[in-house]
FITI-910852 format. One record per residue: residue in three letters; x, y, z of N, C-alpha, C in turn. Coordinates in steps of 0.001 Angstrom, whole numbers. Layout:
REM FITI-910852
@aa = ALA, n_px = X, n_py = Y, n_pz = Z, ca_px = X, ca_py = Y, ca_pz = Z, c_px = X, c_py = Y, c_pz = Z
...
***
This chain:
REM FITI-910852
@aa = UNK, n_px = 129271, n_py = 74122, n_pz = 95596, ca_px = 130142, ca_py = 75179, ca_pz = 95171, c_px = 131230, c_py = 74665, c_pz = 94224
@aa = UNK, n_px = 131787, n_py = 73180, n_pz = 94330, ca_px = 132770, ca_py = 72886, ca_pz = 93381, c_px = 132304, c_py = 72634, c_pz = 92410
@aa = UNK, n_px = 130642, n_py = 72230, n_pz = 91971, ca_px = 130630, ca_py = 72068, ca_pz = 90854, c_px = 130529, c_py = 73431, c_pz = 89697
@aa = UNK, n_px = 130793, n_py = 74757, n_pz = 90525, ca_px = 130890, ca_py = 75946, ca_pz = 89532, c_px = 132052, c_py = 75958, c_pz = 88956
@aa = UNK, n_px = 132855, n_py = 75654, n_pz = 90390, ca_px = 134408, ca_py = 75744, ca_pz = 89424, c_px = 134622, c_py = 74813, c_pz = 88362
@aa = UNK, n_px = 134149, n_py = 73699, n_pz = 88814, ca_px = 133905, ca_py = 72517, ca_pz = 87567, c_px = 133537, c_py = 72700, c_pz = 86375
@aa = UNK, n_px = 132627, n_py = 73610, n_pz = 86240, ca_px = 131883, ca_py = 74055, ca_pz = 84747, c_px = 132591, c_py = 75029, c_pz = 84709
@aa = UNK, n_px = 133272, n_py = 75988, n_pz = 85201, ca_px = 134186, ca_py = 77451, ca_pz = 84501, c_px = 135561, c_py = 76693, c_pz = 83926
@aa = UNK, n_px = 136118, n_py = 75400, n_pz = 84882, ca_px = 137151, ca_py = 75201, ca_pz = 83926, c_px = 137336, c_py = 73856, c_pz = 82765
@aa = UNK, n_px = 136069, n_py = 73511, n_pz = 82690, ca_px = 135424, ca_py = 72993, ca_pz = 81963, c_px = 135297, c_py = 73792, c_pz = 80600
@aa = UNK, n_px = 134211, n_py = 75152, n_pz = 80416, ca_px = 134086, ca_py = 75955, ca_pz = 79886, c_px = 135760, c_py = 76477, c_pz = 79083
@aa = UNK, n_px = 136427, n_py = 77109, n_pz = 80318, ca_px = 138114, ca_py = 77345, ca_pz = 79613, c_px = 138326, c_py = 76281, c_pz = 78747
@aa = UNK, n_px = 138278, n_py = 74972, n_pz = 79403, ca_px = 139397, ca_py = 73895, ca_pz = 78697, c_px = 138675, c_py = 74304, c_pz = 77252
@aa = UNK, n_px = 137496, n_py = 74382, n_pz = 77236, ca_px = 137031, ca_py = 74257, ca_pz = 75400, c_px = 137462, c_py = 75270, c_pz = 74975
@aa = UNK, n_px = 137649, n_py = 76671, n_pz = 75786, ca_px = 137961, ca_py = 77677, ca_pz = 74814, c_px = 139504, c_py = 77413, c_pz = 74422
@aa = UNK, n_px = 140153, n_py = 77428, n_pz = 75618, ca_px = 141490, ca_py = 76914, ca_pz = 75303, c_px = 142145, c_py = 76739, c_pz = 74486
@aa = UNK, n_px = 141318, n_py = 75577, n_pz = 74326, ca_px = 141646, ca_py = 74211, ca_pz = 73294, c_px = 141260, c_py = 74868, c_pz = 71680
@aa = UNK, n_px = 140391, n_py = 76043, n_pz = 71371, ca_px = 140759, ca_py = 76657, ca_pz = 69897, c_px = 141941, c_py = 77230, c_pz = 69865
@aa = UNK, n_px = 142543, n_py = 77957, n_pz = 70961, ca_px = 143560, ca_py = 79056, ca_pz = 70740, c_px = 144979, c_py = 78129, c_pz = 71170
@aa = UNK, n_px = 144986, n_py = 76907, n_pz = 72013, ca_px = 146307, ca_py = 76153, ca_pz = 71695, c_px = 146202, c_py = 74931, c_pz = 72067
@aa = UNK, n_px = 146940, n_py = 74214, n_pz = 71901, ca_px = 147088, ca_py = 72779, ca_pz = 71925, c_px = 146804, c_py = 72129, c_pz = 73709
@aa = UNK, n_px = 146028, n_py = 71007, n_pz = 73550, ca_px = 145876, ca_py = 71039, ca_pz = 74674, c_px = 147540, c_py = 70199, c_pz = 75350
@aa = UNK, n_px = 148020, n_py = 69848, n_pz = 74374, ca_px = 149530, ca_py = 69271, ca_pz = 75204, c_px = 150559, c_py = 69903, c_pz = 75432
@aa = UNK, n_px = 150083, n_py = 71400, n_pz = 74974, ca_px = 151046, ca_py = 72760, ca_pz = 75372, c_px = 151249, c_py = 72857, c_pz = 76564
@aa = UNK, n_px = 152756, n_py = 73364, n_pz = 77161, ca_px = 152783, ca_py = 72376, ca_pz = 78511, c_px = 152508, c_py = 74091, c_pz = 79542
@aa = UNK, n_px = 151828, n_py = 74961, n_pz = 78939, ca_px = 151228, ca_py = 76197, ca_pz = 80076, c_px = 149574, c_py = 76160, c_pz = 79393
@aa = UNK, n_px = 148974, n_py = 75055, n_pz = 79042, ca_px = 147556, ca_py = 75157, ca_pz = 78568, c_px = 147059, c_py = 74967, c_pz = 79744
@aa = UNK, n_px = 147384, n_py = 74809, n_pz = 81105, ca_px = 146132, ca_py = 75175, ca_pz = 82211, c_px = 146361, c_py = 76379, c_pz = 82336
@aa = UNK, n_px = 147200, n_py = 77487, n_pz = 81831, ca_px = 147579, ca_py = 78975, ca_pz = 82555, c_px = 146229, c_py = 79453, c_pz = 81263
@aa = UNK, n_px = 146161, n_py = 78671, n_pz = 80344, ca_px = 145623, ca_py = 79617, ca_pz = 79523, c_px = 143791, c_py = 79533, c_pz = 79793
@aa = UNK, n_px = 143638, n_py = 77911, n_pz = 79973, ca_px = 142803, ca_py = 77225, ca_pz = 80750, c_px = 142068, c_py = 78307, c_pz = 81774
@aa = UNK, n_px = 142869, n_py = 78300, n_pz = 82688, ca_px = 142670, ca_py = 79251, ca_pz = 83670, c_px = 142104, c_py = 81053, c_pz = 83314
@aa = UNK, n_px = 142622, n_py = 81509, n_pz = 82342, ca_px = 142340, ca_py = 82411, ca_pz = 81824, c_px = 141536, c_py = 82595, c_pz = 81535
@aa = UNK, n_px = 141104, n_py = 81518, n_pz = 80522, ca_px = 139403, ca_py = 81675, ca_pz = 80216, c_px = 138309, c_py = 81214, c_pz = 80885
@aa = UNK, n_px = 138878, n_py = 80298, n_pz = 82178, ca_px = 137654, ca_py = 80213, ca_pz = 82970, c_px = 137302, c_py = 81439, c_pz = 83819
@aa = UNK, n_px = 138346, n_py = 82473, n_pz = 83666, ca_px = 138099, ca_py = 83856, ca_pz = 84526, c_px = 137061, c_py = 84913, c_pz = 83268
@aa = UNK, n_px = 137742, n_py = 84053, n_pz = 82105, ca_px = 136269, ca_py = 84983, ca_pz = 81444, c_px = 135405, c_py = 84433, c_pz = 81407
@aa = UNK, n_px = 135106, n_py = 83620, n_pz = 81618, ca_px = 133790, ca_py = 83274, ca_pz = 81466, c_px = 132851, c_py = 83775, c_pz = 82628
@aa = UNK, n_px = 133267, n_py = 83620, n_pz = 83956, ca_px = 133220, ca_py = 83714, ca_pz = 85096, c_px = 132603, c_py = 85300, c_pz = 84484
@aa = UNK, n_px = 133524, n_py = 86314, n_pz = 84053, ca_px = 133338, ca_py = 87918, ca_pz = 83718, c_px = 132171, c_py = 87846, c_pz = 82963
@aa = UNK, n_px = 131874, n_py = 87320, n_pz = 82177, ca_px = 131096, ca_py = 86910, ca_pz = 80798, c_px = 129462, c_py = 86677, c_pz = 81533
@aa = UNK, n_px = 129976, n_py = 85740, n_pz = 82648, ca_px = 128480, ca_py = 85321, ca_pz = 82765, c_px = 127725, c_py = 86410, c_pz = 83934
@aa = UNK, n_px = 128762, n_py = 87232, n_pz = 84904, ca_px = 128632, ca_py = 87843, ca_pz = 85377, c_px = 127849, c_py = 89430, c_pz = 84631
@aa = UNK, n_px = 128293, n_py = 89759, n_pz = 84077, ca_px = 128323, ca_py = 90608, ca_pz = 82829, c_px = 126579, c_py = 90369, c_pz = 82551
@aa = UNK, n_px = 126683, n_py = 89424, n_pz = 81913, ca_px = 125335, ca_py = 88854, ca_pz = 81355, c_px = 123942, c_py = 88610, c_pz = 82360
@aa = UNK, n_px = 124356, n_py = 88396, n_pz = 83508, ca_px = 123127, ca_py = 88383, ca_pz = 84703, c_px = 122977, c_py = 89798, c_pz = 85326
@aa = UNK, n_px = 123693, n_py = 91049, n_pz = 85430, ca_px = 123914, ca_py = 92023, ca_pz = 85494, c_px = 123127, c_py = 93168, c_pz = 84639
@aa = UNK, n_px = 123442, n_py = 92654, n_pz = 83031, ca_px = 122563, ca_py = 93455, ca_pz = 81970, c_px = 121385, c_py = 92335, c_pz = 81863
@aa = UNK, n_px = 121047, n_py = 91361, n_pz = 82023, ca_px = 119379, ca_py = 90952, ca_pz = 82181, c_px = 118823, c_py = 91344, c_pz = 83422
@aa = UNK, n_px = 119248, n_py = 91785, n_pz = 84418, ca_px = 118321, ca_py = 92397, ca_pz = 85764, c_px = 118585, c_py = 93961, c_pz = 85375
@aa = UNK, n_px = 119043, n_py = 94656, n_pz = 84897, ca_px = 119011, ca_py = 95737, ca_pz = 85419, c_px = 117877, c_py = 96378, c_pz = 85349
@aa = UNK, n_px = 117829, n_py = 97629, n_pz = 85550, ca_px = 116120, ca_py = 98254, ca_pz = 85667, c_px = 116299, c_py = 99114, c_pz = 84551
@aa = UNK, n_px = 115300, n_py = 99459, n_pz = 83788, ca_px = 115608, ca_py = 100142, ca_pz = 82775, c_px = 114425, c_py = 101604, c_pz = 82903
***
């Protein structure tokens, strides 16, 4: 199970890291942010490939 969280804030840190500096001293808040989209993102995405059509 930790290695999901591992890859979502993994995933953030890269997005992050286009939109600000990673020595910005609230870049885990933002970090954090985008590992919740991704989290939405991938959710999202396994959701519209099963559905029934």
């Amino acid at each position: 199970m930790e290695w999901i969280l591992q890859t979502l804030m993994m995933l953030g840190a890269k997005a992050a890291s286009i939109f600000i500096s990673p020595a910005s001293p609230n870049f885990e808040v933002v970090q954090g942010m985008m590992a919740i989209l991704a989290l939405v993102g991938l959710v999202l995405l396994v959701t519209f490939a099963f559905r029934k059509k």
